[in-house]
N, C-alpha and C positions, 0 to 999 in steps of 0.2 A: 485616457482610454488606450488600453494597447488590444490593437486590430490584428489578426491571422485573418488573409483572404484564402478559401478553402475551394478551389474550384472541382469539377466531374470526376476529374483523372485523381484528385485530392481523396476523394471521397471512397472513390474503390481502393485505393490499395491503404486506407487508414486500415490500423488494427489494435489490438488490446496489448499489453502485457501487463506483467509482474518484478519489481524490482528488492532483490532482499538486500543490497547492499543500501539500493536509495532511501527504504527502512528504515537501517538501521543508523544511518546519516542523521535523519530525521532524531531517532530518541535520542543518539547524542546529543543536538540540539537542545533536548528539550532537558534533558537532565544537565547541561553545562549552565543550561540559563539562556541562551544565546535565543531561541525560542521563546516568549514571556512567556506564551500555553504551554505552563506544566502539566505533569502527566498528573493522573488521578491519583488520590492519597497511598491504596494497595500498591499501585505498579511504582510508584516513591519510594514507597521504606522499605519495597524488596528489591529494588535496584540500584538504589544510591550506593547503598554499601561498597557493593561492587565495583561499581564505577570508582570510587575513588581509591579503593585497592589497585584500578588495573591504573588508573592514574601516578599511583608512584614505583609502579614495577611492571609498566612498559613503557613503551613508546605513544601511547596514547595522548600526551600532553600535545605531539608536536601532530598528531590527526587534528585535534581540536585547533589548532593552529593557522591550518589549512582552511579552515571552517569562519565566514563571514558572515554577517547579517543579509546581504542580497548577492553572496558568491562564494562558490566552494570548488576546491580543485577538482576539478572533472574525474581524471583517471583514479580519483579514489573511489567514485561510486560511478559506475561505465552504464549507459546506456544499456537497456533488457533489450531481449529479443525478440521474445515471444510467452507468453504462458508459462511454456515450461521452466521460464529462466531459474538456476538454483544459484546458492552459495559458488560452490563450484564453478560456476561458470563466471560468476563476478570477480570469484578471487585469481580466476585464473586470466581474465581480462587488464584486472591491475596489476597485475607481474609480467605481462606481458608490454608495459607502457615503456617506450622508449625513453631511456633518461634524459634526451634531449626535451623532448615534451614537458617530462614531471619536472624538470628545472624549471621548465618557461611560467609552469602553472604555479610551482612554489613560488618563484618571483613575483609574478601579479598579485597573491594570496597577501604576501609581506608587504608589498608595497602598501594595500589598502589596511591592514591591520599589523603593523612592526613588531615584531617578537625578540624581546629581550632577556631572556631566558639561554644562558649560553648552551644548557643540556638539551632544549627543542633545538636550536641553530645547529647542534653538532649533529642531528638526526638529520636534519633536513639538509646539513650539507655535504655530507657523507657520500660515495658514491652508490653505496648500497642503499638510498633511501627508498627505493622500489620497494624491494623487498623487504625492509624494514617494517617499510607501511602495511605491504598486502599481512605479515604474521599480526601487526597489530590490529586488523581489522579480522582477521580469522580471530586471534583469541576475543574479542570485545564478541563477535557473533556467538561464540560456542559460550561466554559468561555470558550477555546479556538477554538475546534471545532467538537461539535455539530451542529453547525448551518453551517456546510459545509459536513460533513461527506456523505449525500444520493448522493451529485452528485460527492464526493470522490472514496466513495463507487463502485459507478455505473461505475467510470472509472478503478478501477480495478476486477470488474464482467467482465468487455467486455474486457479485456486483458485476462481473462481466456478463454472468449468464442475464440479467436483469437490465443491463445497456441492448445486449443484441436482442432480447425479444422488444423494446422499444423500439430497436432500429426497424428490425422487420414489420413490427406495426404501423407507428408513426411516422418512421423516418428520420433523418438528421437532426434538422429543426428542434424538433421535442427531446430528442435523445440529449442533445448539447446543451438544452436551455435548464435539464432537468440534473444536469453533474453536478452543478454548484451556484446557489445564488446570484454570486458574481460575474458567472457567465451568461451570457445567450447569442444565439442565433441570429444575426439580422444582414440583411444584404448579399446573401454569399458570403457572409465571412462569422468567421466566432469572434467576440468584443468580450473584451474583459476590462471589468469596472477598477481601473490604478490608476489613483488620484496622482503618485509621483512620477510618470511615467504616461507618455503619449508619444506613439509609436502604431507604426502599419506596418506590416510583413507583406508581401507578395507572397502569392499561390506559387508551388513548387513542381508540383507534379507529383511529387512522389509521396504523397500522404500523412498523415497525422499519426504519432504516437499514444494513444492514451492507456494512463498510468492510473488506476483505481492504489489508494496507500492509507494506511491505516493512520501513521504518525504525524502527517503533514498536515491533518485537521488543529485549527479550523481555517488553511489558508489554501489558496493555488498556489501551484508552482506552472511556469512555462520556462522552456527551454527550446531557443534558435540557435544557440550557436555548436558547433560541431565539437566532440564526435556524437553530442545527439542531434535525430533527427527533429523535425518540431515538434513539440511533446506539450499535453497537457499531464498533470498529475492532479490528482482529485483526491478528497475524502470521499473513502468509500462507504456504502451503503451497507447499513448493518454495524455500524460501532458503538451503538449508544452501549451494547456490552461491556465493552471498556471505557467509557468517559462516563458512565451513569453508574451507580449503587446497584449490586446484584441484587439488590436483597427485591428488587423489581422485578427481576426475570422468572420467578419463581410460578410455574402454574397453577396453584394455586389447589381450589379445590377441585380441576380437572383431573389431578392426580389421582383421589379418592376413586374414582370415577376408571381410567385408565390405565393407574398405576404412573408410578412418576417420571420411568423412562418414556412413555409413549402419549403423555402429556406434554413434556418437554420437546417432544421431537413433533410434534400437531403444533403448538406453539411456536417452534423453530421454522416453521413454512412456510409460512405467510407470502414465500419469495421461493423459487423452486428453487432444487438443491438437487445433489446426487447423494449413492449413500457413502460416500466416499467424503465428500465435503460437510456433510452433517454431521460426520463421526471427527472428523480432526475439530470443528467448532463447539462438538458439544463433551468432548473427551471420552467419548464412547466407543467399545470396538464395533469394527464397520461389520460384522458378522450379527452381532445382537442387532444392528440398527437396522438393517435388510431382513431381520424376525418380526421387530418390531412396524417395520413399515409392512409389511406382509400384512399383519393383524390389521393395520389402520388402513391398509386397502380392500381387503375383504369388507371393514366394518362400514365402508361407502364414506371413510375419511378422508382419502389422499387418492390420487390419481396419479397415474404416471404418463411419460413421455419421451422420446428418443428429437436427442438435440445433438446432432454429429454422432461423435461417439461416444455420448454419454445417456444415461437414461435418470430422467430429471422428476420428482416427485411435487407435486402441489398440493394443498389443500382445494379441496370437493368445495361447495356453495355450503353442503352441509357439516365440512369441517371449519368451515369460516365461523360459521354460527355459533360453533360448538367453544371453539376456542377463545371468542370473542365474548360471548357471555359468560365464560369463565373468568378472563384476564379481565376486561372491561371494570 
């Protein structure tokens, strides 16, 4: 059992983020193998290719390198911030790692898994292997997945908006026990169910990281030791998209009914959203989706709501019904 005790001062200054580098960490994993949860057949046979192109004509060998079954060099995937964390700030995070640091952490990495491969050794022991790493983490991002990240993205923004309205209803307790099976709630503290692993944290003061991620399904990740703060990272809510058969999402004959865009988007709500976040998840321009919710608000389908500075769309009692005896 490994215990985080989470005390008052804990609890106010916890917050959300977004991490694209910790992402894109993650589908390395899963396409090296190093992950046994391979990705779904589509997101396989249009990314392997890739990957093993950027494997013999970059530096990627010696990322993967870096990369262990329960440990991976910190300064290649840094700690988020906040929500808005982008590429950018990631990539500019690991170029900014002191070579003293990325020695120590390449070290430790080698120690547990030895790399004999003299071409990964001469990257990693180069002086320029900073910068070596942050280009071959820029090129892997812009080949592998930039061109999915906005409606990635958008499905873990709406797993955050769906934690803080539990916060504000229920409270901590139900918020944390409701992340991941393997978590819960008990005593003041969050418990996570690791058979190989029995361990307690002490409360910090200074709060919890929690990390919604698309790739890290179906496991937890926790993270105590520095430069992240204590960090959960979680399968976010809303992926069955990507680990299930589209040919499910399909509304069916609500379409006939609404036409297909504003079937699709009544179906897509279940969970409120913005139009902003609905248009990167459903590939839609956010100008037709803010028409389309127009129509589906007038018709006593969707309701909206102002949440910070966003204004966030639900399905009605009567859009529930409607959408449900269609999909159902």
């Amino acid at each position: 059992m490994f215990r985080i005790e989470v005390g008052p001062t804990d609890l106010a200054r916890s917050r959300f983020a977004v991490s694209p580098l910790f992402e894109l960490d993650n589908l390395l994993r899963k396409l090296s193998g190093l992950d046994n949860n391979r990705l779904p057949p589509d997101w396989s046979a249009r990314l392997r290719p890739i990957f093993r192109r950027l494997r013999t004509r970059t530096a990627l060998n010696a990322v993967l390198a870096l990369q262990t079954r329960h440990y991976g060099a910190g300064f290649t995937a840094p700690p988020p911030q906040g929500l808005a964390q982008t590429i950018e700030d990631d990539l500019a995070s690991v170029r900014a790692t002191p070579l003293s640091l990325a020695r120590r952490e390449i070290d430790k990495c080698l120690s547990l898994v030895p790399a004999t491969d003299e071409r990964i050794l001469a990257v990693l022991r180069d002086k320029r292997v900073v910068e070596v790493l942050a280009e071959t983490l820029e090129t892997a991002w812009h080949e592998l997945l930039a061109g999915d990240w906005l409606q990635l993205r958008a499905i873990c923004e709406r797993d955050v908006v769906h934690r803080a309205g539990l916060l504000s209803r229920v409270g901590w307790a139900a918020a944390i026990d409701g992340l991941d099976r393997k978590l819960r709630w008990r005593d003041g503290a969050i418990e996570l169910a690791w058979r190989h692993r029995e361990t307690s944290i002490a409360g910090s003061g200074d709060g919890l990281l929690l990390v919604p991620s698309v790739f890290i399904w179906p496991h937890v990740a926790v993270h105590t030791d520095p430069p992240w703060p204590r960090t959960l990272i979680y399968p976010a809510r809303g992926i069955a998209g990507i680990w299930q058969p589209p040919a499910q999402e399909e509304p069916g004959a609500l379409a006939a009914l609404l036409g297909r865009s504003r079937a699709t988007l009544l179906v897509a709500l279940a969970e409120p959203a913005s139009t902003t976040q609905l248009a990167r998840s459903l590939s839609l321009a956010p100008g037709a989706v803010g028409d389309h919710l127009t129509v589906l608000r007038n018709a006593g389908l969707v309701h909206r709501a102002r949440s910070g500075r966003s204004v966030l769309y639900q399905r009605t009692p009567l859009g529930d019904a409607l959408a449900g005896s269609a999909t159902g």
